[in-house]
C-alpha positions in Angstrom: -26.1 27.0 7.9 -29.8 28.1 6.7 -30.1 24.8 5.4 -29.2 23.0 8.3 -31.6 25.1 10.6 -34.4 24.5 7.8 -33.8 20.5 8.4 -34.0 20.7 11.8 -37.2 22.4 11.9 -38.9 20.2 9.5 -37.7 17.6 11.2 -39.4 18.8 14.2 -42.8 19.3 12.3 -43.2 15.7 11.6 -42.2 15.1 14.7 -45.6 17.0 15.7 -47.3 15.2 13.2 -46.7 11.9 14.8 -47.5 13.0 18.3 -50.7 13.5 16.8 -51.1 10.0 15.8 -49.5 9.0 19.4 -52.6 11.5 21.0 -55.6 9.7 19.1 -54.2 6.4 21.0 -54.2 7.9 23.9 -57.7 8.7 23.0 -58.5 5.5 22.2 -56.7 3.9 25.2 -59.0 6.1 27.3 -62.3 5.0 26.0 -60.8 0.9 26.9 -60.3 1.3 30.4 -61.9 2.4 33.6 -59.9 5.8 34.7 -59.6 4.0 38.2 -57.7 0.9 36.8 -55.9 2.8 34.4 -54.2 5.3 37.3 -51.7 1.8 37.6 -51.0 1.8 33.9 -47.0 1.3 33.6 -46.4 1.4 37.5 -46.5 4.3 37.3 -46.9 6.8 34.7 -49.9 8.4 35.2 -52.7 9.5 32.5 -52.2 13.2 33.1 -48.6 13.4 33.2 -48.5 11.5 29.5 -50.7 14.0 27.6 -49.3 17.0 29.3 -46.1 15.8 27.9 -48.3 15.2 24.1 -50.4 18.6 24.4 -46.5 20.5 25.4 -45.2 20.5 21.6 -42.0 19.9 20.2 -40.7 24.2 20.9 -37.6 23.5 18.6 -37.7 26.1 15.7 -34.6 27.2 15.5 -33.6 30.5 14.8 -29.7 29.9 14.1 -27.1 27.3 14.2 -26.0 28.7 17.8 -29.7 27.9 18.9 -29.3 24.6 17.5 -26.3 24.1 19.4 -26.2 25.7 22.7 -29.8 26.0 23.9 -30.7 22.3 23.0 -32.6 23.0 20.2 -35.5 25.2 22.4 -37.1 28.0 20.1 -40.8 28.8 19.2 -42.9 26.4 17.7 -44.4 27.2 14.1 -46.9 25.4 12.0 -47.0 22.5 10.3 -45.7 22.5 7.1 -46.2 19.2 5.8 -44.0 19.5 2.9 -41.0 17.0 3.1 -39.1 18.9 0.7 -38.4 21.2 3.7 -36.1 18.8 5.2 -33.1 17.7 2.8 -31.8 15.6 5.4 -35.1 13.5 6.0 -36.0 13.6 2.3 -32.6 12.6 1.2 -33.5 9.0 3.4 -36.6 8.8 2.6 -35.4 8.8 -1.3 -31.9 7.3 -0.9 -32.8 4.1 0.8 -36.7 4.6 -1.0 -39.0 4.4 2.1 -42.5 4.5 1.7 -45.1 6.7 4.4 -45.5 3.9 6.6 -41.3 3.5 7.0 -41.0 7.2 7.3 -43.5 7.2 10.2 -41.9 4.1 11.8 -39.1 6.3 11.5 -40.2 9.1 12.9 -41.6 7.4 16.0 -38.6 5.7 17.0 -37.0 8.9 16.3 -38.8 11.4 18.8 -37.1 9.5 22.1 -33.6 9.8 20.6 -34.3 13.8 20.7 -36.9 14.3 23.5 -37.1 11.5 26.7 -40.2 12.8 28.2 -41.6 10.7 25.1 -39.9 8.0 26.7 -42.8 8.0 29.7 -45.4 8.2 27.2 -43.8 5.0 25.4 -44.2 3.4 28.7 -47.8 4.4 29.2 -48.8 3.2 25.7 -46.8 -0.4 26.4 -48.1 -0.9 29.8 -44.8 -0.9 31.2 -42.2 1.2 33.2 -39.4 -0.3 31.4 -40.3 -0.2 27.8 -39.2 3.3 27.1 -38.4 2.3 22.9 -41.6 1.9 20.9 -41.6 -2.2 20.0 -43.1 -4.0 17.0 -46.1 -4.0 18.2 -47.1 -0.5 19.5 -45.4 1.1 15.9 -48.1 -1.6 14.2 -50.9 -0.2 16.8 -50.6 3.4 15.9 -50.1 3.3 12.1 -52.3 0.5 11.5 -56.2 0.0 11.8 -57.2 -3.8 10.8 -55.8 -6.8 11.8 -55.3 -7.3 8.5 -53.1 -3.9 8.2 -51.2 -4.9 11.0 -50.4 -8.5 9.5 -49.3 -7.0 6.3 -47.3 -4.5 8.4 -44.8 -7.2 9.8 -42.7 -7.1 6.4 -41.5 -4.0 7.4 -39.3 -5.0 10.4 -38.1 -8.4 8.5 -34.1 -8.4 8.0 -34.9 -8.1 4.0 -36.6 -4.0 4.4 -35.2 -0.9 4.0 -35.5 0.1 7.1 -33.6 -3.2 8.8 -31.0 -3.7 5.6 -29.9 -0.3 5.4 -29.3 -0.2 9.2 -31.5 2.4 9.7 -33.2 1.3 12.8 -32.1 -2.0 14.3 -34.4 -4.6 16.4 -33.6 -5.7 19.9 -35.1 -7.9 22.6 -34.5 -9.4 25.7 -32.1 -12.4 26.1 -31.1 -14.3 22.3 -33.2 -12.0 19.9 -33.8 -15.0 17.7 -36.2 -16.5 20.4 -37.8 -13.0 20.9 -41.3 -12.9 19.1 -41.2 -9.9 16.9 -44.0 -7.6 18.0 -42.0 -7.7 21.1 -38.6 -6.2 19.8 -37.8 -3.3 20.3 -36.4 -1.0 17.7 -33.9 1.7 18.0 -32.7 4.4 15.6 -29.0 4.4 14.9 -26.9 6.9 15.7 -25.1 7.3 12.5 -28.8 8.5 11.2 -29.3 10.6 14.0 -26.2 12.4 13.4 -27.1 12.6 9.6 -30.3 14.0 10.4 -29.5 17.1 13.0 -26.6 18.3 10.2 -23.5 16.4 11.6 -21.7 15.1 9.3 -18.7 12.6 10.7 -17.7 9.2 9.2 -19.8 6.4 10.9 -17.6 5.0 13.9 -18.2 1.6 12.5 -15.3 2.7 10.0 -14.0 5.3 10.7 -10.6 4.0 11.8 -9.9 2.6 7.9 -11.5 5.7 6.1 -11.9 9.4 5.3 -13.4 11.3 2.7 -11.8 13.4 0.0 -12.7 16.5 -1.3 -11.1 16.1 -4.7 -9.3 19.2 -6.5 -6.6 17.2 -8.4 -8.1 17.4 -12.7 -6.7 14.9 -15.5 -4.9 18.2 -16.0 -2.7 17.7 -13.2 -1.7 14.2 -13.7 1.0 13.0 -15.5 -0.3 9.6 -17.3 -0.7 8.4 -20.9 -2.9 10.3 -23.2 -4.8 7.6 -24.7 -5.5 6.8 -20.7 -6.6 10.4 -20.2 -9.0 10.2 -23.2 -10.6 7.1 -22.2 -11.6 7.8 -18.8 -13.0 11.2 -20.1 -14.9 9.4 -22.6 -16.4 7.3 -19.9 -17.6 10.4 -17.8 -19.3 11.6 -20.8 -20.8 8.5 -21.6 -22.4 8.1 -17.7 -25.8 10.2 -18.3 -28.1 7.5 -17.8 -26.1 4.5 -17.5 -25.4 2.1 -15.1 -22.0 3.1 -14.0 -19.1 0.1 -14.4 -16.8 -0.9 -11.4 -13.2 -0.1 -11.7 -10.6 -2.1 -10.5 -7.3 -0.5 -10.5 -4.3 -2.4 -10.4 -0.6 -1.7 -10.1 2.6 -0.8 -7.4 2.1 1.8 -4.5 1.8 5.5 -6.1 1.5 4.6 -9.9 -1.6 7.0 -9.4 -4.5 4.4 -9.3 -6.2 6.7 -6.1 -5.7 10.2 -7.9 -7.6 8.7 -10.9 -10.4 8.3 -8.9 -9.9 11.7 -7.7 -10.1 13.2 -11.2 -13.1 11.4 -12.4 -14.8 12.6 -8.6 -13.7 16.5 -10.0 -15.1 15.6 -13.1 -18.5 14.8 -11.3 -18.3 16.9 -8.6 -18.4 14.5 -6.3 -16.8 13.4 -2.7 -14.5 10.3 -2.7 -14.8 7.7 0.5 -11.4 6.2 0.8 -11.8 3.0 2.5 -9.5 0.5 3.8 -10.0 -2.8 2.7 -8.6 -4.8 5.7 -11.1 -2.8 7.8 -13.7 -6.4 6.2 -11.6 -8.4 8.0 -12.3 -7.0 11.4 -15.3 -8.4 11.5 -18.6 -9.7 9.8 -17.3 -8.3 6.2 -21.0 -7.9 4.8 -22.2 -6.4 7.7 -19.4 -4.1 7.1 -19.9 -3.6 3.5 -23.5 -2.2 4.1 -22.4 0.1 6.7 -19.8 1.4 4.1 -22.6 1.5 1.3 -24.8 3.5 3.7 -22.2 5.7 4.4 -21.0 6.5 0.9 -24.9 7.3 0.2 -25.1 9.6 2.6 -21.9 11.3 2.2 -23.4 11.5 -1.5 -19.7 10.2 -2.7 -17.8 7.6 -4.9 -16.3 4.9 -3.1 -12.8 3.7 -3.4 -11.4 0.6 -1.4 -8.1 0.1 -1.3 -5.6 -2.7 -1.1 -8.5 -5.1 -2.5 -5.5 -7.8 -2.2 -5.8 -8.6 0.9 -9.3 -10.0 0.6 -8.5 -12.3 -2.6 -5.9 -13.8 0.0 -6.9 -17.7 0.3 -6.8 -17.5 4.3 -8.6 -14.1 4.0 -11.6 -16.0 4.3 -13.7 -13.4 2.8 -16.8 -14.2 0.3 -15.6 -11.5 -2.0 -18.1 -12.5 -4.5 -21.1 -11.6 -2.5 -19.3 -8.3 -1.8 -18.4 -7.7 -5.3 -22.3 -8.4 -5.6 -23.5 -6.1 -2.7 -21.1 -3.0 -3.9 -22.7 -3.8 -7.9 -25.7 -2.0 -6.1 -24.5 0.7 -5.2 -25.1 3.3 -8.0 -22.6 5.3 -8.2 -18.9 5.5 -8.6 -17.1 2.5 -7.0 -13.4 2.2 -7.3 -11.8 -1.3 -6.6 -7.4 -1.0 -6.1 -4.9 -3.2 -5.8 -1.3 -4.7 -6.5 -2.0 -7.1 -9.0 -4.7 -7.7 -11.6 -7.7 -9.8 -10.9 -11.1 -10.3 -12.9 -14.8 -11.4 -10.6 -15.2 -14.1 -13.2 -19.1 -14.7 -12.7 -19.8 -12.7 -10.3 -21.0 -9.6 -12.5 -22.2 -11.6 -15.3 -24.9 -8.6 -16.5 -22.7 -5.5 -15.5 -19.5 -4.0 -17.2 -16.6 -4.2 -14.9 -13.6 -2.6 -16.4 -9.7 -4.0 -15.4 -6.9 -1.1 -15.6 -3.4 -1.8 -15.0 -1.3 1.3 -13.7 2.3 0.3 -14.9 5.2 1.9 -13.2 5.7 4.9 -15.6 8.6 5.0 -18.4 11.7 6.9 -18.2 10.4 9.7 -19.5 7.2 10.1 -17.4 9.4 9.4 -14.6 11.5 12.4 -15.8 8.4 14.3 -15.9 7.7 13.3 -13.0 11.2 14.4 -10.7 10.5 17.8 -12.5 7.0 18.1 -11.0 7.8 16.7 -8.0 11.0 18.7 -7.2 8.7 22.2 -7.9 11.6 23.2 -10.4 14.5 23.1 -7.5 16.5 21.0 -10.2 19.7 22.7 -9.9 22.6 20.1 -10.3 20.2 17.8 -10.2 20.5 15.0 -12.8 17.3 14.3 -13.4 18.4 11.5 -16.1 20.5 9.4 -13.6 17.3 9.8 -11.1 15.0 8.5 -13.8 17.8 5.7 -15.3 18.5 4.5 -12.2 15.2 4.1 -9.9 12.2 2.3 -11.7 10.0 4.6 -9.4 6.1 5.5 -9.1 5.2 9.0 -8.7 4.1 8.0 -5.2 7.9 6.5 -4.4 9.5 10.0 -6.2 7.4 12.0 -3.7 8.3 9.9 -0.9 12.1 9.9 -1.9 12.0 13.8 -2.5 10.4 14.1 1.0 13.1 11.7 2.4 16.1 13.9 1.1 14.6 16.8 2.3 14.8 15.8 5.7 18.4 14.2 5.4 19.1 17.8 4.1 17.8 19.4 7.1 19.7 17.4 9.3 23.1 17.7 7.5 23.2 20.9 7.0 20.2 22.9 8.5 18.7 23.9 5.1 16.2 21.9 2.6 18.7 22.6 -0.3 18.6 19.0 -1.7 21.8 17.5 -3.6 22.2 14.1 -5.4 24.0 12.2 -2.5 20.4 13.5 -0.8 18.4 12.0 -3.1 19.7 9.2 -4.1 19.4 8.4 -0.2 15.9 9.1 0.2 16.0 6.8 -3.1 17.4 4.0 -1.1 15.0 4.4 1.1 12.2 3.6 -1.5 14.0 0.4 -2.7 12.3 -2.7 -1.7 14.6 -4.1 0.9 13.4 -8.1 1.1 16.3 -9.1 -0.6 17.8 -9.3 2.9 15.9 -12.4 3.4 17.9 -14.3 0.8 21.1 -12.0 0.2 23.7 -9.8 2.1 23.4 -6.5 1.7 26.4 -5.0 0.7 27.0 -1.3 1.5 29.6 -0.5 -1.4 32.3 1.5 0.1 35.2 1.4 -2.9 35.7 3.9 -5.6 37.4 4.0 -8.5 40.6 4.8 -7.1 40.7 2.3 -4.7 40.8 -0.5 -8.0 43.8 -1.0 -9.7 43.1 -2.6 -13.0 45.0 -3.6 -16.1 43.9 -0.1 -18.7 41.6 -2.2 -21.2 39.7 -4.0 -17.7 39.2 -0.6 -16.2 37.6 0.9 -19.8 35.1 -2.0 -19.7 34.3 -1.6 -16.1 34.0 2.1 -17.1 31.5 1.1 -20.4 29.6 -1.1 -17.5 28.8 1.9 -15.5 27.5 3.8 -18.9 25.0 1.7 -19.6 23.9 1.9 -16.1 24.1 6.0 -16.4 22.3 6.0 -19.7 19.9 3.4 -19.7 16.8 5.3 -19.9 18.3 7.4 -23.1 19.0 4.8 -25.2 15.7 2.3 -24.1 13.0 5.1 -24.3 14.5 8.3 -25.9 16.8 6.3 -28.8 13.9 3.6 -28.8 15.6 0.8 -28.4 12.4 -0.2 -26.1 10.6 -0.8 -29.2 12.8 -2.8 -30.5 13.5 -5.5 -27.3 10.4 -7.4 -25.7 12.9 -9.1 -23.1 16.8 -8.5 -22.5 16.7 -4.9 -21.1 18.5 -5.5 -18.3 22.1 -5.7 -18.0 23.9 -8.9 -17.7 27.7 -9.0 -16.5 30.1 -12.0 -16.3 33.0 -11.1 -14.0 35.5 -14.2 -14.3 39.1 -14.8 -13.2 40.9 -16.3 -10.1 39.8 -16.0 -6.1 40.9 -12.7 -4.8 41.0 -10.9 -8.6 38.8 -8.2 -7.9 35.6 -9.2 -8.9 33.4 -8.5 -5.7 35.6 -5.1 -5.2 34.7 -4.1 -9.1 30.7 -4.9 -8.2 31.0 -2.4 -4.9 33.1 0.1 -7.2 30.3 -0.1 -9.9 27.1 0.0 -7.1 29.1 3.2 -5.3 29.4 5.2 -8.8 25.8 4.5 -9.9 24.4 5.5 -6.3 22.6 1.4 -6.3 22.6 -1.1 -3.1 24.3 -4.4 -3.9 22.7 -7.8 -2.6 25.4 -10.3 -2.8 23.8 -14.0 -2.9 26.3 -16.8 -2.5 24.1 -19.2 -5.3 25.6 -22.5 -4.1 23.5 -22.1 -1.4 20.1 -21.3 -3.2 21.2 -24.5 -5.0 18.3 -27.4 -3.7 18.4 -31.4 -3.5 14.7 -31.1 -4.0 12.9 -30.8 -7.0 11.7 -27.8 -7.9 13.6 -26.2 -4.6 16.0 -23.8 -6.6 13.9 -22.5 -9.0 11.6 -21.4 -5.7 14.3 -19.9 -4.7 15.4 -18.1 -7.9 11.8 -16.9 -7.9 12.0 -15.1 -5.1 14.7 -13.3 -5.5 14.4 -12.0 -8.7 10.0 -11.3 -7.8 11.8 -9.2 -4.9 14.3 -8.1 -7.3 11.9 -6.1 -9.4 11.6 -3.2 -6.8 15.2 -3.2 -4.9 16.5 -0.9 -7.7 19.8 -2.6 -6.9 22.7 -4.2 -8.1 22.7 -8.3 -8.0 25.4 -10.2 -7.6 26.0 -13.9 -7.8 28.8 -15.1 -6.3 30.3 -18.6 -6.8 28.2 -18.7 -9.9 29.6 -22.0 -10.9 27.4 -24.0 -8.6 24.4 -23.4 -11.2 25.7 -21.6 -13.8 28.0 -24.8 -15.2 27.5 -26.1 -19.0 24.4 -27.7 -19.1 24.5 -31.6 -19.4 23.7 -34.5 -22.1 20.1 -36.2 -20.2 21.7 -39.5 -18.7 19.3 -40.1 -15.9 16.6 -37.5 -13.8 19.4 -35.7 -11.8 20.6 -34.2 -15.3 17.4 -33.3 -16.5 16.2 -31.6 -13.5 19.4 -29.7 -13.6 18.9 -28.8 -17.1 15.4 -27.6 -15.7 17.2 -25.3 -13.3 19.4 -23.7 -15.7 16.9 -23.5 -18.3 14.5 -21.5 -15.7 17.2 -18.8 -14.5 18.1 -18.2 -18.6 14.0 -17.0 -18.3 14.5 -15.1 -15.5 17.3 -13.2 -16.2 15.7 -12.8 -19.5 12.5 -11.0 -18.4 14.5 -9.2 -15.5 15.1 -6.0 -16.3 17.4 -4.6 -14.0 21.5 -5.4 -13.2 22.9 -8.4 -12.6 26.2 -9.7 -12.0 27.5 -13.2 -12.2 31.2 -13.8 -10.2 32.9 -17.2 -11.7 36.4 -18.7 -10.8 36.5 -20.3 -14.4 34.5 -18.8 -17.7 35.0 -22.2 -18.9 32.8 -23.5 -16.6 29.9 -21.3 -17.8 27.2 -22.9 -20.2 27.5 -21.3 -23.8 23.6 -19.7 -23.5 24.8 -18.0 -20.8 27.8 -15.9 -22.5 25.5 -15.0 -25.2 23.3 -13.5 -22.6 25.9 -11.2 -21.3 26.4 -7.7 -22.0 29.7 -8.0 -20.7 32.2 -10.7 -20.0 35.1 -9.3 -18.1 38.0 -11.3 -17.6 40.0 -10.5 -14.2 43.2 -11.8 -14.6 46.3 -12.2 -11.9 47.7 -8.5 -11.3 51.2 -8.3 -13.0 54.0 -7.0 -10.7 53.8 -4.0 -11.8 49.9 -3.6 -10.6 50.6 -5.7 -7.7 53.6 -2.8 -6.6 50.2 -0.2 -7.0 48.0 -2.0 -4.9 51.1 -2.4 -2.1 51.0 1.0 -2.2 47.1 1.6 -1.8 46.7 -0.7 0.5 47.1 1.0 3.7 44.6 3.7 4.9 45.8 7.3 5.3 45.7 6.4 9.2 48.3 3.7 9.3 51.8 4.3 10.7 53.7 2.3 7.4 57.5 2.7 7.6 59.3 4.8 5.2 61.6 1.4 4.3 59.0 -0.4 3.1 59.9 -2.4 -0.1 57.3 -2.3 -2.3 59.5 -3.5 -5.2 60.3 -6.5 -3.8 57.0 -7.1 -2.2 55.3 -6.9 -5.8 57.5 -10.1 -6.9 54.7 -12.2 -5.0 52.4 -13.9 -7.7 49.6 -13.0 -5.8 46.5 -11.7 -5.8 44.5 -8.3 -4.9 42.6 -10.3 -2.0 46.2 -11.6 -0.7 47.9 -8.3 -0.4 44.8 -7.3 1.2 45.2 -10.1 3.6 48.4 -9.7 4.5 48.2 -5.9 5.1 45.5 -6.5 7.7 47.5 -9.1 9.1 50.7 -6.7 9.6 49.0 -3.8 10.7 47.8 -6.3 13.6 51.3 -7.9 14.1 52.5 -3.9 14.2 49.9 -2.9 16.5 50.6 -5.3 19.0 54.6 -4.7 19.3 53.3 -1.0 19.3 55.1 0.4 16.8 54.7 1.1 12.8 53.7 -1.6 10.4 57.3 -2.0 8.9 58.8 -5.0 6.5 59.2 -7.3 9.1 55.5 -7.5 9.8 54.9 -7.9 6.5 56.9 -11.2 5.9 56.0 -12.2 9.1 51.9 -12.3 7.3 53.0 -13.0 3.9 54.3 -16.5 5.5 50.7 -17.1 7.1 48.7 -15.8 4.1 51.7 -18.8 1.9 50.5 -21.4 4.5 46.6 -20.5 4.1 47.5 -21.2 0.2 48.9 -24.2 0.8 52.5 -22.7 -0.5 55.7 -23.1 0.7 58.2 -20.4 2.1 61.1 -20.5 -0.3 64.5 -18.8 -0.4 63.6 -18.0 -3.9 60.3 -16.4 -3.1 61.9 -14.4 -0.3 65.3 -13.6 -0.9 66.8 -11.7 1.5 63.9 -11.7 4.2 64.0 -15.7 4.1 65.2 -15.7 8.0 62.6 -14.2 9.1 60.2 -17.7 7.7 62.0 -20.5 8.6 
């Protein structure tokens, strides 16, 4: 507060000093013309009316920040100081944007009719002209300058190249297009960001404010979870800043890997404020213009300066020249923090100045254990933090999110924040990058394991499947198998057997018991004519793959996935290409992925020896088939108490056909409005035989055979 009052009074004491200079030409003025001619100076502003406005001073010592606020400023008047160290705020821009006396005073006159219009009369008087109430060119050149000579030398300091013009301190304007406006005749006009700076407020310039705000930071390396070596660097570099020219950072890597509280803890370090600015706020409008306005701002907020999502202005139709900005924000001398998604280096543009490129990698399974601990503020009761960390490839930033996700579905369940797993793994979900819907269904699993019925040894494999889901993080990072694999850490499953096995209910069954989404994607339609077509297509879905922290599955694999061909002519080879480029990709993918095929034999030889597991789904034997007639109907259907399930199981069909024909009769029942009894079931059995392409046989139905001739 004392400080602010002490800047304000200053400020008012040059102020003084320049209505002194204003006075002797007035003075001068006075000796030119005859009194009677000069009565009509301005039309009308008369001689007496201008210098009692000079000889009433400035009466603007403040006493207290009240004063300064609620009486306009209006205290006694003291004497002239002269010392500019008594204003911070006007010796902070006099040094930050280095103005000589002759700017300062150019300052200082445009200045006095932003705080006092009376002056704006004598402005008029001195311009000969009632509508001139902003000093131009040419009367700021009259009263600081004596020779023509002065005054031609003078004109530099309004050209767009000076401090005072570049840095947006005052800006020129003139009447109709400002190019065709002769200089001495512009007018200038102090803006109000400076204004503001000046009389102790403090807010973001409105220019861009919108795509910014300024941190205060608390957070210390102490309170960030990140690699040690990474901690140790950036320390070294604070230490090594005395009297260097600072590098620029650019910070790559996914949303929350902690690329913005880095910044935060070097700012702590230096005890320094961190403007947080927007990047797409550049392409709102002239982005150097912009830029400046940002640079001034982060000088006067005395502060780092961190723009985010840098991306989008590397974009080809951004149509941004980032390598002047990249130039423009090298002279800024301070802290500047560049972020974004994915790497990028200014190759050229900072030829003679260190810029330093630092990936922020989603964190490993045990930072993101560290992490969920943190985050959860030690509520981890029968909370499995291993599954969380196995199963979610998460940034801090996306564990926070999730956390504060559950904590709301809590609330609404049950009234209470007491999280649980099903919570979490929601607010998980919610995380999970969900633009596989573009090229894949969305499957919401719904089965468990006791809706399968599965031959023993199928079940214990599906069973080992869902343990190296469960346990991935263990064995990669705490056993160190990580070390030991560059590429294969995902998993890679081969469900094969006949339509209607189980293979697309044992995918849901494995996504419900690992808490995953499942994107089905039917591959004989990614499949492409056009060269180079499916591999775009693969691309994609595995580049969107990378986040979904989900379960793939690739139904009628046997459209791409078939044994790769001897090169006859250029539709083999191609096709070779294609196969060739999803072994890479499901190589270098690291998360689950699970191929359906009608026939194994189908599937190219690579390909099995890229599988984790290959599960065979064979026809259910009667025995199985008389389980799943028994499981088939939900608690809610009316089944009769005659049903023969015996008999029922000696159709060789499949899962998906007794599923089929269950729907089917409970349909047929519903409609003659009673329960779904034998009858019914024939009655669809016959439909689902015709579907097949199978005949209705005495043999086949025994003693129900009337009811399908």
């Amino acid at each position: 507060m004392t400080d602010n009052i002490s800047n304000i009074n200053y400020l008012f004491d040059e102020i003084k000093r320049i209505d002194t200079k204003v006075s002797f030409n007035l003075e001068k003025l006075k000796e030119k013309y005859d009194k009677d001619i000069d009565d009509f100076r301005g039309l009308y502003v008369s001689e007496n009316e201008v210098y009692d406005i000079i000889k009433t001073p400035f009466e603007f010592r403040a006493e207290s920040e009240s004063d300064c606020l609620q009486e306009g400023l209006q205290t006694t008047t003291g004497d002239v100081k002269g010392e500019i160290n008594k204003s911070k705020s006007l010796q902070n821009i006099k040094e930050l944007f280095d103005l000589d006396n002759f700017e300062v005073d150019t300052f200082l006159i445009c200045l006095i009719p932003e705080l006092d219009t009376r002056h704006e009369k004598v402005y008029s008087y001195l311009q000969n002209d009632v509508t001139k109430k902003r000093p131009t060119v040419d009367l700021v050149i009259n009263l600081l300058c004596n020779s023509m000579d002065e005054k031609l030398y003078a004109r530099k300091y309004f050209y767009p190249t000076s401090s005072l013009i570049k840095n947006h301190l005052v800006y020129l304007t003139g009447d109709g297009q400002e190019g065709q406006t002769p200089l001495l005749s512009r007018t200038i006009k102090v803006d109000e960001r400076i204004i503001s700076y000046l009389i102790g407020e403090n807010e973001i310039d409105p220019i861009i404010q919108k795509f910014s705000f300024l941190i205060e930071p608390t957070k210390s390396f102490n309170d960030i979870i990140m690699a040690e070596n990474d901690k140790i660097m950036f320390t070294e570099l604070i230490k090594r800043n005395d009297g260097i020219k600072i590098p620029m950072f650019f910070f790559h890597g996914a949303y929350g890997t902690g690329k913005k509280v880095t910044a935060e803890a070097i700012c702590t370090e230096m005890n320094l404020p961190l403007l947080v600015v927007d990047s797409r706020l550049f392409l709102k409008g002239d982005p150097g213009h912009i830029l400046s306005i940002t640079i001034r701002e982060a000088l006067l907020q005395n502060s780092s300066l961190y723009l985010e999502g840098f991306d989008v202005l590397l974009e080809k139709d951004a149509g941004v020249n980032v390598g002047s900005l990249v130039q423009e924000l090298d002279t800024y001398n301070n802290w500047v923090f560049l972020s974004g998604e994915f790497p990028w280096i200014p190759d050229g543009i900072l030829r003679n100045h260190s810029f330093i490129d630092h990936a922020f990698p989603l964190p490993s399974f045990n930072y993101r254990k560290q992490l969920w601990e943190k985050l959860l503020e030690g509520n981890t009761k029968n909370i499995d933090l291993d599954a969380l960390s196995s199963k979610f490839s998460f940034s801090a930033g996306q564990i926070r999110d999730a956390i504060f996700i559950a904590h709301n579905i809590a609330m609404v369940k049950t009234g209470k924040f007491e999280l649980s797993m099903e919570n979490l793994y929601e607010g998980c979900k919610a995380q999970s990058n969900k633009n596989l819907s573009s090229f894949a269904k969305n499957v919401m699993p719904r089965y468990t394991w006791n809706d399968i019925v599965l031959p023993r040894d199928l079940r214990e494999q599906l069973k080992e499947v869902s343990g190296h889901i469960k346990h991935k993080g263990k064995v990669y990072s705490d056993w160190g198998f990580d070390n030991k694999l560059s590429l294969g850490k995902g998993l890679n499953v081969l469900f094969s057997g006949p339509s209607g096995a189980g293979k697309t209910m044992a995918a849901e069954v494995l996504a419900k018991d690992a808490g995953l989404d499942m994107y089905k994607i039917d591959l004989s339609t990614l499949v492409s004519k056009y060269i180079g077509e499916t591999e775009k297509n693969l691309s994609k879905i595995f580049h969107e793959a990378e986040t979904s922290n989900a379960i793939l599955f690739f139904d009628e694999a046997d459209a791409l996935f078939g044994k790769r061909s001897e090169v006859k002519d250029s539709h083999d080879r191609y096709a070779n290409i294609e196969i060739n480029y999803l072994l890479q990709k499901m190589e270098e993918y690291a998360g689950i992925v699970i191929l359906a095929s009608n026939f194994k034999t189908n599937i190219d030889e690579a390909f099995l020896r890229r599988m984790h597991f290959v599960i065979e789904f064979p026809l259910p034997d009667d025995g199985l088939r008389e389980l799943i007639w028994r499981n088939i109907f939900p608690g809610e259907t009316p089944v009769s108490e005659d049903m023969d399930y015996s008999f029922l199981s000696r159709f060789k069909i499949t899962g998906g056909n007794i599923k089929n024909i269950a729907l089917n009769a409970a349909f047929l029942a519903a409609a003659d409005g009673g329960e779904v009894k034998m009858d019914q079931i024939i009655k669809a059995t016959k439909r689902e035989f015709q579907k097949m392409g199978k005949l209705c046989t005495s043999t086949d139905f025994g003693i129900y055979y009337e009811l399908v001739k």
